[in-house]
C-alpha positions as CSV (number, residue, x, y, z in Angstrom):
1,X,-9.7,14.3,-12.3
2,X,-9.7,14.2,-8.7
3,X,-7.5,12.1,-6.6
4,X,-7.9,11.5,-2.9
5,X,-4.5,10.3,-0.6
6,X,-3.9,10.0,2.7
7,X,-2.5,13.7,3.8
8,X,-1.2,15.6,4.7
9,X,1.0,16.9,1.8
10,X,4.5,15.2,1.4
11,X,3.1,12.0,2.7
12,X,4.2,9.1,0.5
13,X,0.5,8.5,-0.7
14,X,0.9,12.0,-2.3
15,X,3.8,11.3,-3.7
16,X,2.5,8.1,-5.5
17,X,-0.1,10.2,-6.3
18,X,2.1,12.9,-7.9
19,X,3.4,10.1,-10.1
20,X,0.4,9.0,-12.0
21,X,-1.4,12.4,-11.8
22,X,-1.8,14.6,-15.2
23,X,-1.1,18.4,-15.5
24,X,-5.6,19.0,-15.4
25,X,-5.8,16.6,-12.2
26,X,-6.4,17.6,-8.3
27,X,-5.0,16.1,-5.1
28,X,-7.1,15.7,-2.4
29,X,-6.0,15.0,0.8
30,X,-7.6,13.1,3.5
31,X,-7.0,12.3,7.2
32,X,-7.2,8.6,6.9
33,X,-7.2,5.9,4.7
34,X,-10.8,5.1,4.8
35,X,-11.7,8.8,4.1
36,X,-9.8,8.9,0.9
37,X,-11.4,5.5,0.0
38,X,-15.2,6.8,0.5
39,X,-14.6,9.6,-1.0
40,X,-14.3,8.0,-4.7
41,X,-17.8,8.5,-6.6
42,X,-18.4,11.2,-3.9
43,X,-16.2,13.8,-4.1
44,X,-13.2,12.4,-5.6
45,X,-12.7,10.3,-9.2
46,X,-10.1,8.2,-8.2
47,X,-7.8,7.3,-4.5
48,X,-4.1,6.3,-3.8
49,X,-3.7,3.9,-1.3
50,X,-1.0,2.0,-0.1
51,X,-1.6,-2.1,-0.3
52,X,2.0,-3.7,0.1
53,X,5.7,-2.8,1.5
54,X,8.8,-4.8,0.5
55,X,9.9,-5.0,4.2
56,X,6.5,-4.7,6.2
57,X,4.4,-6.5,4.1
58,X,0.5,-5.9,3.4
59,X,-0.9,-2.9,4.4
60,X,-3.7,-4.5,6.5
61,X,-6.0,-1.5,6.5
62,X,-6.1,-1.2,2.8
63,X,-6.7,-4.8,2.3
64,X,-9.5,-4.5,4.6
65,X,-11.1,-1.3,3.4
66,X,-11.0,-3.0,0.0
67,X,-12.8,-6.3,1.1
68,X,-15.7,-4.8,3.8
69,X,-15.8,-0.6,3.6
70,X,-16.5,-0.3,0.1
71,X,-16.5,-1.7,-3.4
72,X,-13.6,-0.2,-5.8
73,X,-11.6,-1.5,-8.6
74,X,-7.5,-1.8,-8.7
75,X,-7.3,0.3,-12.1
76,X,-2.9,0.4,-11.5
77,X,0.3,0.1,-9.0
78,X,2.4,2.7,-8.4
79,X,5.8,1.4,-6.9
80,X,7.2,3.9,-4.3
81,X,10.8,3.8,-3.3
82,X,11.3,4.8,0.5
83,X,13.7,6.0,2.4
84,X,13.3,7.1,5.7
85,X,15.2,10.0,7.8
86,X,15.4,10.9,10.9
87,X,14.3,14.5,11.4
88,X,14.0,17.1,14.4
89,X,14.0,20.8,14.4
90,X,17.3,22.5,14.1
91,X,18.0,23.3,17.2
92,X,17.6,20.3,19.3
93,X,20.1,17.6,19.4
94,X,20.0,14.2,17.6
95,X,21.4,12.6,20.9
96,X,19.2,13.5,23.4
97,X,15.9,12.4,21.6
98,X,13.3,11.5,24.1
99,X,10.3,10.9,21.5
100,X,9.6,9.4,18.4
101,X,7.0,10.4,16.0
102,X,5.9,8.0,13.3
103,X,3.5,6.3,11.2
104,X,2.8,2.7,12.6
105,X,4.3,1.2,9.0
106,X,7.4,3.5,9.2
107,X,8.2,2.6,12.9
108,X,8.4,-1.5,11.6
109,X,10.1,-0.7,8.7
110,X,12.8,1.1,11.0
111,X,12.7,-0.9,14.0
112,X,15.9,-2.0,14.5
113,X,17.8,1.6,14.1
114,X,15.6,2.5,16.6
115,X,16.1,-0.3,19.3
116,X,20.1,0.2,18.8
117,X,20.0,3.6,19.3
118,X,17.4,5.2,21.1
119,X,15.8,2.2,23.1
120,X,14.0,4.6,25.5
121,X,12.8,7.3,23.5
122,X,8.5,7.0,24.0
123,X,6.9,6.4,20.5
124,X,3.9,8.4,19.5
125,X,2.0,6.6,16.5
126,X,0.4,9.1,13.8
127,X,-1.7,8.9,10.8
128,X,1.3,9.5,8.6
129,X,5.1,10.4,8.1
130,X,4.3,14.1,6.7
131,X,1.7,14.3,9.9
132,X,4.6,13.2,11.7
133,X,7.0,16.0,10.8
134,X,3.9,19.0,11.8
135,X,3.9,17.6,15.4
136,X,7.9,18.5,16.1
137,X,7.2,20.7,18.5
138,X,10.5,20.9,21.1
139,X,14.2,20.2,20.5
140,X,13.9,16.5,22.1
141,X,11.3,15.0,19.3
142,X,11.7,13.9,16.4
143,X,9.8,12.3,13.2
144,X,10.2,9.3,10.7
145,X,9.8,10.6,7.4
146,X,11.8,11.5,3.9
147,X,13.8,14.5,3.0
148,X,11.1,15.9,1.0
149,X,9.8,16.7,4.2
150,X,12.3,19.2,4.9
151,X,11.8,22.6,5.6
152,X,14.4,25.6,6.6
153,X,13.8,24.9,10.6
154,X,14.1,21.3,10.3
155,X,17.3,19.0,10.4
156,X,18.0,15.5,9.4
157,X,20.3,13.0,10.8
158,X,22.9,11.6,8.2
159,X,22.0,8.5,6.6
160,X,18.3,6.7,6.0
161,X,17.1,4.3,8.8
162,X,15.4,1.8,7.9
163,X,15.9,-1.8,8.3
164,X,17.0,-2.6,4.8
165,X,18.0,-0.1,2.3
166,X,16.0,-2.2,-0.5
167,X,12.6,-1.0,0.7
168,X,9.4,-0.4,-2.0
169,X,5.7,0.7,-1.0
170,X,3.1,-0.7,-3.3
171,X,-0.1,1.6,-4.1
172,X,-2.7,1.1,-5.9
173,X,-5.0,3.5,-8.0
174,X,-8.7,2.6,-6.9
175,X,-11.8,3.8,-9.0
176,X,-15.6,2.9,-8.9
177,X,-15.6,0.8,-12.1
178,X,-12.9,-1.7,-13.6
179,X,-10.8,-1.0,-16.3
180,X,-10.6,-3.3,-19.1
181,X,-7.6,-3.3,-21.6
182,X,-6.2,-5.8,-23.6
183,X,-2.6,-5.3,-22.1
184,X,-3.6,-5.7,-18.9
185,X,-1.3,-8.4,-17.0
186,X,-2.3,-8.4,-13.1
187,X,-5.8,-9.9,-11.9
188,X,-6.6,-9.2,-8.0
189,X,-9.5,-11.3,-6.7
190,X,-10.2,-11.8,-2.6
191,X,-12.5,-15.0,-1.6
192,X,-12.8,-17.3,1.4
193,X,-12.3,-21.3,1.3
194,X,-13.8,-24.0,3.5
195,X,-12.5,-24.3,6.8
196,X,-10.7,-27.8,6.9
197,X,-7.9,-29.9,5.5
198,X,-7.8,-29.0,1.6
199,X,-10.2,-26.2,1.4
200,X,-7.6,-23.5,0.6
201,X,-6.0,-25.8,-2.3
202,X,-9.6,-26.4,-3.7
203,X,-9.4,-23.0,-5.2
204,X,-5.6,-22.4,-5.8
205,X,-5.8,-25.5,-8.0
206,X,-8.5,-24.3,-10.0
207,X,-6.1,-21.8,-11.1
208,X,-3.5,-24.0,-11.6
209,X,-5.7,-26.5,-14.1
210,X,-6.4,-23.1,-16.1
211,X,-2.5,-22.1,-16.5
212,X,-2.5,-19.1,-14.3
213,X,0.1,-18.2,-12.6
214,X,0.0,-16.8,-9.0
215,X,2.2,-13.9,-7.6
216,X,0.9,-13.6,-4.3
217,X,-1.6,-14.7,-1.9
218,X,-2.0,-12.6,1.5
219,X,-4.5,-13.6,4.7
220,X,-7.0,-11.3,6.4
221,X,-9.5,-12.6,9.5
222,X,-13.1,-12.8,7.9
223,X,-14.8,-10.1,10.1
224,X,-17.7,-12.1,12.5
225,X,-16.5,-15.7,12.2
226,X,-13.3,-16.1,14.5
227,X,-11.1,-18.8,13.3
228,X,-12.1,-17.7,9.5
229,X,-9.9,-16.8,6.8
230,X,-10.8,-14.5,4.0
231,X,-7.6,-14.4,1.1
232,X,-6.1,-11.7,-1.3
233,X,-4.7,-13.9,-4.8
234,X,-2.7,-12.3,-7.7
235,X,-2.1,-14.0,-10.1
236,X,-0.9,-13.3,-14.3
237,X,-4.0,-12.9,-17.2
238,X,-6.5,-10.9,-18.7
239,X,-10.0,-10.8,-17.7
240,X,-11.0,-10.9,-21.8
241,X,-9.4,-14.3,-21.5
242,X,-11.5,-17.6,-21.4
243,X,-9.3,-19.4,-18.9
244,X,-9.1,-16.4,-16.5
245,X,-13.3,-16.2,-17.2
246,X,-13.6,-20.1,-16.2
247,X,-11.1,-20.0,-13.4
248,X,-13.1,-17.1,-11.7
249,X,-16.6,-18.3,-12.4
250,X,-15.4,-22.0,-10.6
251,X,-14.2,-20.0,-8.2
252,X,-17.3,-18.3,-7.0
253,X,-19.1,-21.3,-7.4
254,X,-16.6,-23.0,-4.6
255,X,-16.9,-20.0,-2.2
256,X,-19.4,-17.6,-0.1
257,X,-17.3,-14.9,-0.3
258,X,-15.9,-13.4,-3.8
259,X,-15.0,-10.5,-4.8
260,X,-12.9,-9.2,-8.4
261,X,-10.8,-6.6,-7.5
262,X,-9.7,-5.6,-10.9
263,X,-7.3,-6.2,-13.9
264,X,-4.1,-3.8,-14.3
């Protein structure tokens, strides 16, 4: 099989990746999100994408490449632990940083290490943490990524630095058709709900009256109607199950925007 991430190697897609992947299977790497996500049914069998972090929250792109760029099927989460370093070349100097490279995600998820101690220092926004690391050029920059980014010219500063030391990255395994098992716990679905008092509840209820339980609910803006709200629901079942089948045809039947996003 062949897996598409978000490159370049080292990043923490390929990581997750790493973790699911079997002895016969190939990583792919990509330059951005939406690449790796096109590329299923194309070139590749299957993508890694990140969808949720403990301290950052949802992973907006993902969420949005899943509801308008293309249609693919959560098949399984891959939890990530992350810990973030500071690294620089070896010969330049932790203290007289004057640039940060990073990965839009990683720079919130380190934010306040990097207001106390370098509140100057210009930051320079990349596709990715590994990405960030091949673009330390001079002894006054230096990137947000892990250790496994190391290399024999390249130096870390003691300690991680992100906000919180408790911090997880969510991905998701994304395939052209859904999987169907029996032991198969987690239902994704995304839909939009009348705009006015009550429309949102309409629909939770629904899955409350059919005993299923909720784990999260996330917002995106529905692209072309400003003020609109599309939404991302988890909630506990199997799709072989007649309440989760009733729930989800009412459902459908409330909205103008549905979409299953998979059991796993």
């Amino acid at each position: 099989m062949r897996i598409s991430y978000l490159g370049p190697v080292n990043s923490y897609s390929y990581l997750a990746a790493k973790k699911i992947m079997s002895n016969d299977d190939i990583l792919i790497e990509y330059p951005t999100f939406i690449d790796a996500a096109l590329a299923v049914s194309n070139d590749t069998d299957m993508a890694v994408l990140p969808i949720e972090n403990s301290l950052e929250g949802a992973v907006g792109n993902t969420l949005d490449i899943l509801a308008w760029e293309c249609e693919l099927f959560i098949t399984k989460e891959i939890s990530l632990e992350i810990n973030h370093k500071l690294i620089m070349r070896k010969s330049g100097d932790f203290n007289k940083i004057n640039k940060i490279i990073t990965h839009s995600q990683a720079y919130g998820q380190c934010r306040k290490f990097l207001a106390s101690r370098y509140p100057n220092a210009e930051v320079i926004y990349t596709s990715s943490t590994s990405k960030a690391v091949e673009c330390l050029f001079d002894d006054y920059t230096a990137a947000i990524a892990g250790v496994h980014n190391l290399n024999s010219d390249l130096k870390a500063l003691d300690g991680i630095i992100q906000n919180d030391r408790y911090n997880i990255t969510r991905f998701v395994a994304l395939k052209k058709a859904p999987v169907i098992s029996p032991d198969d716990q987690k239902i994704s679905i995304i839909f939009d709900a009348e705009n006015k008092p009550g429309g949102l509840l309409k629909i939770l209820n629904i899955l409350n009256k059919h005993n299923l339980s909720m784990t999260k609910i996330e917002s995106r803006p529905y692209k072309g109607q400003f003020g609109s709200y599309i939404f991302f629901v988890d909630f506990l079942g199997n799709i072989q199950s007649d309440n989760v089948n009733t729930a989800l045809s009412l459902i459908k039947e409330s909205t103008t925007f549905f979409k299953y996003l998979g059991n796993y």
